[in-house]
BATOR-284223 format. One record per residue (C-alpha): residue in three letters; x, y, z. Coordinates in steps of 0.05 Angstrom, whole numbers, plus 5000, padded with zeros to 4 digits. Example, Ala and Ser with C-alpha at 12.3 -4.5 7.8 and 13.67 -1.06 7.14 Angstrom:
BATOR-284223
ALA524649105156;SER527349795143;
This chain:
BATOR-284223
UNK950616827782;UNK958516697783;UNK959216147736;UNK954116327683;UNK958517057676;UNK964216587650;UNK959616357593;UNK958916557526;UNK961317347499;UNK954317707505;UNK952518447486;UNK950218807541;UNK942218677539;UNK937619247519;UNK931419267547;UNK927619127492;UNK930318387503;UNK930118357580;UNK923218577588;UNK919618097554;UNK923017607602;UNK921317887659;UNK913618007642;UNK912217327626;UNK915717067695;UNK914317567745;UNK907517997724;UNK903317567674;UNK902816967733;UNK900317597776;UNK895017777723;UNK888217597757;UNK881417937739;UNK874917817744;UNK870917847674;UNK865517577649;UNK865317187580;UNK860716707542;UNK860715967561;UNK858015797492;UNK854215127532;UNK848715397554;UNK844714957498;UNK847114277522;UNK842713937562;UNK849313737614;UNK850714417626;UNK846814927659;UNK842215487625;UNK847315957641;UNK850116417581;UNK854816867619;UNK860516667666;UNK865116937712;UNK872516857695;UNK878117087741;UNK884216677724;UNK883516517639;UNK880817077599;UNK884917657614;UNK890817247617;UNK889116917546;UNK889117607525;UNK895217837559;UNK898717187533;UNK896917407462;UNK898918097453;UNK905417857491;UNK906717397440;UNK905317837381;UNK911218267414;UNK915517737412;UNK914117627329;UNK916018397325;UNK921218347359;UNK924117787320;UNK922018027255;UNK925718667272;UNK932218297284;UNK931917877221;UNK928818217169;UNK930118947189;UNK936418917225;UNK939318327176;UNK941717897229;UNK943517197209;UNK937816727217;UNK939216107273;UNK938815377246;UNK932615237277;UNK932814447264;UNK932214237333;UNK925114567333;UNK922314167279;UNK918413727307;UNK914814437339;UNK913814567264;UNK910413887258;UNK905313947318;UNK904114627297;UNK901814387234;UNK898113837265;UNK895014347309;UNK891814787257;UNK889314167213;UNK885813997283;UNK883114617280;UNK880214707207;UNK876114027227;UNK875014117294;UNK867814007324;UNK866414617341;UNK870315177315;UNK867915787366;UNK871815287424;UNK877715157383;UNK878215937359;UNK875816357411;UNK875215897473;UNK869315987531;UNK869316207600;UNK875115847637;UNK876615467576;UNK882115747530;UNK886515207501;UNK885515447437;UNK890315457368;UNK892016097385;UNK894415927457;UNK897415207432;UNK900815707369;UNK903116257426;UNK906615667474;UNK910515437410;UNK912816197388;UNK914816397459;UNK919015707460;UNK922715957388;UNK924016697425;UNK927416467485;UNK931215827447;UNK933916377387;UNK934616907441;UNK939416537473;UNK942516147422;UNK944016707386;UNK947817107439;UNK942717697444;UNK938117387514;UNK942317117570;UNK940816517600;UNK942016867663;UNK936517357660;UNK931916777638;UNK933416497705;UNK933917077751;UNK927217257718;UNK924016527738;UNK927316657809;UNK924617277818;UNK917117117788;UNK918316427848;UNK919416877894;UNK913517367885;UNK909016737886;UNK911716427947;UNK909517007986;UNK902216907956;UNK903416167983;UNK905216278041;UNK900516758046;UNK895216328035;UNK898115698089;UNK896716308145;UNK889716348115;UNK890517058099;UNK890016958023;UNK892917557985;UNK886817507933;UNK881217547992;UNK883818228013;UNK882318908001;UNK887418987947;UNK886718367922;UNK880318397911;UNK880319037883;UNK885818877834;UNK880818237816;UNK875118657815;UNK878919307777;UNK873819557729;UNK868119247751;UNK861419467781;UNK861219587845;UNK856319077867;UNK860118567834;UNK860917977884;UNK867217677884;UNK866616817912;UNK872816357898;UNK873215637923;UNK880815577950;UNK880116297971;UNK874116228011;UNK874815568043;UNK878415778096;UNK882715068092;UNK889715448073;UNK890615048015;UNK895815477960;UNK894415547895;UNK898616117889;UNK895816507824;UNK895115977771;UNK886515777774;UNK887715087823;UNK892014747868;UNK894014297830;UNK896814807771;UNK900415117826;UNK903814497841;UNK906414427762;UNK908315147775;UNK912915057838;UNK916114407807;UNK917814727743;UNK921515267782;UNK924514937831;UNK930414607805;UNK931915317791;UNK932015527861;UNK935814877888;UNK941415007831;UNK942515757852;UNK944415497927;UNK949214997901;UNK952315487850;UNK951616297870;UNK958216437894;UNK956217037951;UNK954716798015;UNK947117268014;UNK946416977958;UNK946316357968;UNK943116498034;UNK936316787998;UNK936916227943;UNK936215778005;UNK931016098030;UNK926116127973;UNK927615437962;UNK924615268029;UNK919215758011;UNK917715387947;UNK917414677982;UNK913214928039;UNK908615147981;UNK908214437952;UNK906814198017;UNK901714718023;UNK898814457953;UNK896413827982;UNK897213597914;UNK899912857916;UNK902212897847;UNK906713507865;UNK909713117927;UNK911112437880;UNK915212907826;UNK918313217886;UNK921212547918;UNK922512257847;UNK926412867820;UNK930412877875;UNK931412127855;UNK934012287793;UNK938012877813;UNK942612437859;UNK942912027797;UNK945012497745;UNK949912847797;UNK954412317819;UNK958211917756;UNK961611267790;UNK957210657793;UNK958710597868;UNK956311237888;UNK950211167842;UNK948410457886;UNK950510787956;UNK945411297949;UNK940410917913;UNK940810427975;UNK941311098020;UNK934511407989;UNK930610727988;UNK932710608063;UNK930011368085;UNK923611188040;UNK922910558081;UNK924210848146;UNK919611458126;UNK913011048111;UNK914310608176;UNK914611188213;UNK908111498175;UNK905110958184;UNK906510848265;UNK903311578274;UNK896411528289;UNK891311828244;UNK891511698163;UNK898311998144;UNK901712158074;UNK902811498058;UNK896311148069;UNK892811768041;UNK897611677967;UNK896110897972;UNK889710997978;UNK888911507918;UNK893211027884;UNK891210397901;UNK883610347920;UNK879909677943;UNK876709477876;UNK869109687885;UNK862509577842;UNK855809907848;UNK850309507855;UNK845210097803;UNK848709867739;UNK843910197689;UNK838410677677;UNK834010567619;UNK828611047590;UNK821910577569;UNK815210867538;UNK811710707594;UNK817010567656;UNK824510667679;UNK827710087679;UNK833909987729;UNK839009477724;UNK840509257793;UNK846208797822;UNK844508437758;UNK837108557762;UNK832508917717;UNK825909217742;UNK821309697719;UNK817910377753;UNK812210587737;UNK805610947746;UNK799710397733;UNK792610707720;UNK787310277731;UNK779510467737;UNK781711197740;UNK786211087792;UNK793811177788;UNK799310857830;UNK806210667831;UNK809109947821;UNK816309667831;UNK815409027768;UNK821208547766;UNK823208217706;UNK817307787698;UNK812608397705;UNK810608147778;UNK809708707828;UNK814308797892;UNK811708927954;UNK812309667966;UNK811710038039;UNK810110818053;UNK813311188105;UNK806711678135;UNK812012218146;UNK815812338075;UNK810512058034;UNK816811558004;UNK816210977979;UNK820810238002;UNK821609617979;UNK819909178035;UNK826408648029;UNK832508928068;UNK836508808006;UNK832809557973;UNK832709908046;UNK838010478014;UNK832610557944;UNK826611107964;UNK821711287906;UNK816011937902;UNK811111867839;UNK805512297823;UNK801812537767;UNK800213267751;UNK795913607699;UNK797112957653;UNK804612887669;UNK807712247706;UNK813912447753;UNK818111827783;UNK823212027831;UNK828211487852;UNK833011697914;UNK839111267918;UNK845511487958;UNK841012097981;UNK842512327906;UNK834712427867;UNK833812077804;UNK827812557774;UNK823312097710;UNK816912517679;UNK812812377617;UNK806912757588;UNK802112447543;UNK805712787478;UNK812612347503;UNK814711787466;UNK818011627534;UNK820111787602;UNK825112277603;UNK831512357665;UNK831113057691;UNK838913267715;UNK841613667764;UNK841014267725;UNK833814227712;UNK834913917634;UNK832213277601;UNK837712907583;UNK837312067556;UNK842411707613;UNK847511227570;UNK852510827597;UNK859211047570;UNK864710447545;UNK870810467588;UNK878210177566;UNK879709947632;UNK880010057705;UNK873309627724;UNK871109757803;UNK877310257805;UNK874510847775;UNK876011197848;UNK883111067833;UNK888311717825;UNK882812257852;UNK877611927805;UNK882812087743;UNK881211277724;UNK874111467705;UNK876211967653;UNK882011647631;UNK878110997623;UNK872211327576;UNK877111867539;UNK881411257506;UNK874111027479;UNK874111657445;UNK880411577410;UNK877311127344;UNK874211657323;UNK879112167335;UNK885511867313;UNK889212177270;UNK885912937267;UNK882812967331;UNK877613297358;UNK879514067352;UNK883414477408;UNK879314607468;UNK874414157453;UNK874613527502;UNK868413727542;UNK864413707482;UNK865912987459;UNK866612697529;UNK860112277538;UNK857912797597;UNK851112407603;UNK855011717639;UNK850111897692;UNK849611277722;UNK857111117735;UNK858411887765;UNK852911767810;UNK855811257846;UNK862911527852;UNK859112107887;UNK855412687879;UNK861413127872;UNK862212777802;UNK855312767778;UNK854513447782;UNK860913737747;UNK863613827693;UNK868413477660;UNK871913907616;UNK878813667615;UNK882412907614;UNK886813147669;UNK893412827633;UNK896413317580;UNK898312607541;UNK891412457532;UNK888913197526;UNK894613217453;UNK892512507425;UNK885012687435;UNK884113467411;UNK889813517366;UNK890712797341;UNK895612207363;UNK900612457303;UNK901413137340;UNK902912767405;UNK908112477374;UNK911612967345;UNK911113367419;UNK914312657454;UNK919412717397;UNK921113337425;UNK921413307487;UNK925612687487;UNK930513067447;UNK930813577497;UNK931713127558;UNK936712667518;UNK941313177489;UNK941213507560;UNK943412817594;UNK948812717536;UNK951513417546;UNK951913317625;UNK955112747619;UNK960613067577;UNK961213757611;UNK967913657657;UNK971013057606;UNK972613467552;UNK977013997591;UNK978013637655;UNK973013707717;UNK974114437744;UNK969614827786;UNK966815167729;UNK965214577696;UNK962014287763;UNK957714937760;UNK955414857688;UNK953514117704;UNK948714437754;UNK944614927711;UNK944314377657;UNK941313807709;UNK936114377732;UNK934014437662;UNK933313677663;UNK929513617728;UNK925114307707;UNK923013997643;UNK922113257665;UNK918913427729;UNK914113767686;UNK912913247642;UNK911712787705;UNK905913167725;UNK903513267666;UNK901312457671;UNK896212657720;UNK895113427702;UNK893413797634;UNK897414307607;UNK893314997618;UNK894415597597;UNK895615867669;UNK902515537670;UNK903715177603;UNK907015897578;UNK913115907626;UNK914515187618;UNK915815297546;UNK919815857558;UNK924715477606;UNK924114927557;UNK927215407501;UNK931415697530;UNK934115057570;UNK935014757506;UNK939215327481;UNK943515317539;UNK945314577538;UNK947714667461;UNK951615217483;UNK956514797515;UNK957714367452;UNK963514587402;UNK961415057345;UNK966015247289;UNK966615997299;UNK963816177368;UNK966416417430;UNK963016067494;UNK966316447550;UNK966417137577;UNK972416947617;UNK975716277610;UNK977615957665;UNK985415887675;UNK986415207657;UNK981615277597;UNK984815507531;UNK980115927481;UNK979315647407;UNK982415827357;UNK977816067298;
């Protein structure tokens, strides 16, 4: 990349430093196999009695992630203790230090430490991966701060590792998903027995949505916006004509990919980093309003035309993720009784039950006074109806067997299954997965009626923030939201759909919320603190590159690389409002993130340090 060679003085790199780089952006993404590990769940009566699970996209790459990180404390231990190199000021990183701390505390307290230690199938946050993200960040921002790992290879390294997973993308659009062929599936499969079958949900769809390598759509999305800024930058500064050329080209690849995604959170960073890009690039106040007035026209003009086209388009589809009609459920509660269920309903209470009288047994609908309702039976299902039309979409089945009472209510076609023996103290709510669990109303922050709202995001994000009083300051443990997220609201899940009462929730999907809740609010901080030193020095330093020596070309090429570490980093951040930070993808960004970091401070003056390979003409070398 021309202007990056005019950069600092750099030995020529050894393998032993390139390598690393390269496996963690081109072949760990790629590193997808099928095993099978312990779900550690199998007791709670939300999850299924299932002990064993199939994991294609977590385990191995946990795994992978941690040897590869143990190389990387070698490596540096072999440069500063054994070769005696000088040891970086590493004072920008502190606040690391102080969630890594907060981290571990987490962890010595956590709720469950087999979660927070050694994860379970498909879930493998743990200190260990939360530890790895913040070593790998040290690596690159020393590597490159200290001379001895090129920015340059960081990036062509991203590039490259974009470019392999583009053509799983696109692959994927066609409907000819790499992973569902032969060789894919045999590289998933690699090892296994041969009866092993191999079903995946994006894969075998058939609907062409991409989710590249990284578990889920919507981590592939976080994946393609963290990389590229990278890609856009290389058009804009390569100096060869092919260059440029395939720069262009996988940048088209990568946006296709988004679209591909069909990940509205991915499409929102998109349009609002390219906001902020026209921002950053341009320095006079008058081109800053002429193409803020530009971009809000083509906006305008965009949604008109969206909307004009028949059919539900982009827009209407993001408004109404975003903005849903305000909705509430008429079955408000579900309450287990000795001898009855009792439903709440549009403000009503009444009881079901099974009434014995004279040896005979049958089943009564009694409203609050304890009056019965007039019930009907339909000769072909055997179902029970409440006569007024206001009940038509509540059916009921009771029965008793060998001295047990069974009370099934059917409401949105989704079965509500009640049973009591004679040893029960009470009627007991048989779930989805065959388990007797107590139904309880969870307390919700806000978000009243628009619990649909942001893919149904508002529902978790409502009842997590009534976790946080309890989990304040030390949190909950690493990896351990599905076990303190009230996973028996029953009665709300129902009626956002049956989708949502039967899985389960084992993330907050924000990263925010996913920090303040498993590691404490203190180690939240100290990552915001962070990161808002990152993205503020970076904006400081851009706004200074070109008016300490004079705008040159080489300076406009600089300003370039340092807005793409801006717009990889915040873009990031963006999404991670609506997404968590997974292992799948959480390892690059952190990598970037050092290594941007690095790069920006390399611009800054430095008693004692040569910052170009070859100076540009009108740009005169310090002094020492």
């Amino acid at each position: 990349m021309w202007d990056m060679k005019k950069f600092r003085t750099l030995p020529a790199l050894s393998a032993s430093a390139a390598a690393p780089v390269y496996f963690l952006f081109v072949l760990w993404p790629c590193v997808v196999h099928m095993d099978v590990s312990q779900t550690h769940l199998q007791s709670k009566p939300w999850f299924p009695d299932v002990s064993v699970q199939g994991d294609i996209f977590m385990h191995m790459r946990s795994a992978f992630l941690y040897v590869f990180t143990l190389l990387l404390i070698i490596l540096l231990m072999d440069r500063f203790f054994l070769r005696g190199e000088k040891r970086p000021a590493l004072s920008l990183l502190l606040p690391l230090g102080g969630y890594a701390v907060c981290a571990v505390i987490s962890s010595a307290v956590s709720v469950d430490y087999t979660f927070s230690f050694m994860g379970a199938s498909q879930q493998y946050e743990t200190i260990w991966t939360l530890l790895s993200q913040i070593i790998i960040c040290m690596y690159f921002f020393i590597g490159v701060d200290g001379g001895w790992l090129s920015f340059d290879t960081v990036v062509r390294a991203a590039l490259v590792g974009a470019a392999l997973q583009s053509s799983i993308g696109l692959s994927q659009m066609a409907g000819h998903d790499f992973w569902s062929t032969a060789i894919g599936r045999e590289l998933i499969l690699l090892g296994c027995k041969e009866e092993t079958a191999l079903t995946y949900t994006f894969a075998d769809a058939g609907g062409g949505r991409v989710y590249l390598s990284f578990y889920n759509p919507n981590y592939a999305a976080m994946y393609l916006i963290l990389v590229l800024p990278f890609a856009a930058a290389a058009v804009f500064s390569l100096k060869d004509l092919w260059e440029k050329g395939a720069a262009a080209v996988l940048t088209a690849c990568l946006l296709i990919c988004l679209y591909g995604t069909g990940s509205m959170a991915g499409f929102a960073a998109a349009v609002f980093l390219f906001l902020v890009a026209g921002l950053l690039y341009l320095r006079r106040l008058r081109g800053r309003l002429v193409f803020l007035a530009a971009f809000f026209l083509a906006l305008l003009v965009w949604i008109a035309a969206d909307i004009a086209m028949p059919g539900e388009g982009v827009w209407e589809s993001l408004r109404q993720a975003v903005f849903p009609e305000q909705k509430f459920y008429k079955l408000q509660n579900v309450k287990l009784l000795e001898n009855s269920v009792r439903i709440t309903f549009d403000g009503e209470e009444y009881d079901l039950t099974i009434i014995q009288e004279e040896g005979q047994a049958y089943f009564a609908v009694l409203d609050a006074e304890g009056r019965e309702l007039p019930l009907e039976q339909d000769p072909e299902t055997g179902h029970f109806t409440l006569k007024a039309p206001h009940y038509r979409r509540f059916s009921f089945e009771a029965w008793r067997e060998e001295g047990v009472s069974y009370i099934v209510m059917y409401r949105m076609d989704i079965p509500w299954q009640f049973e009591k023996s004679e040893d029960d103290g009470t009627y007991v709510y048989r779930n989805v997965y065959g388990k007797t669990d107590t139904p309880k109303n969870a307390p919700y922050a806000f978000g009243k009626g628009y619990e649909r709202a942001f893919s149904k995001r508002v529902y978790i994000w409502s009842r997590t923030l009534m976790l946080f009083p309890e989990y304040l300051l030390l949190g909950s443990g690493p990896n351990t939201f599905a076990l303190v997220f009230p996973q028996n609201d029953y009665v709300v899940r129902a009626n956002l759909g049956e989708d949502m009462l039967t899985q389960i929730i084992t993330r907050p999907h924000s990263m925010y919320l996913q920090t303040a809740l498993q590691t404490g609010l203190l180690s939240l901080f100290f990552l915001v603190l962070f990161w808002a030193g990152y993205l503020s020095r970076g904006i400081r330093e851009l706004s200074m590159t070109g008016r300490r020596e004079g705008e040159t070309e080489w300076n406009a090429g600089r300003r370039v690389w340092q807005m793409a570490c801006i717009l990889s980093a915040g873009g990031y951040l963006v999404m991670g409002t609506t997404n968590d930070s997974l292992l799948v993808v959480s390892p690059l960004f952190w990598a970037l993130a050092g290594s941007g970091f690095a790069w920006i401070q390399a611009g800054r003056p430095r008693k004692n340090k040569v910052y170009f390979r070859r100076a540009p003409a009108n740009i005169k070398r310090r002094r020492k």
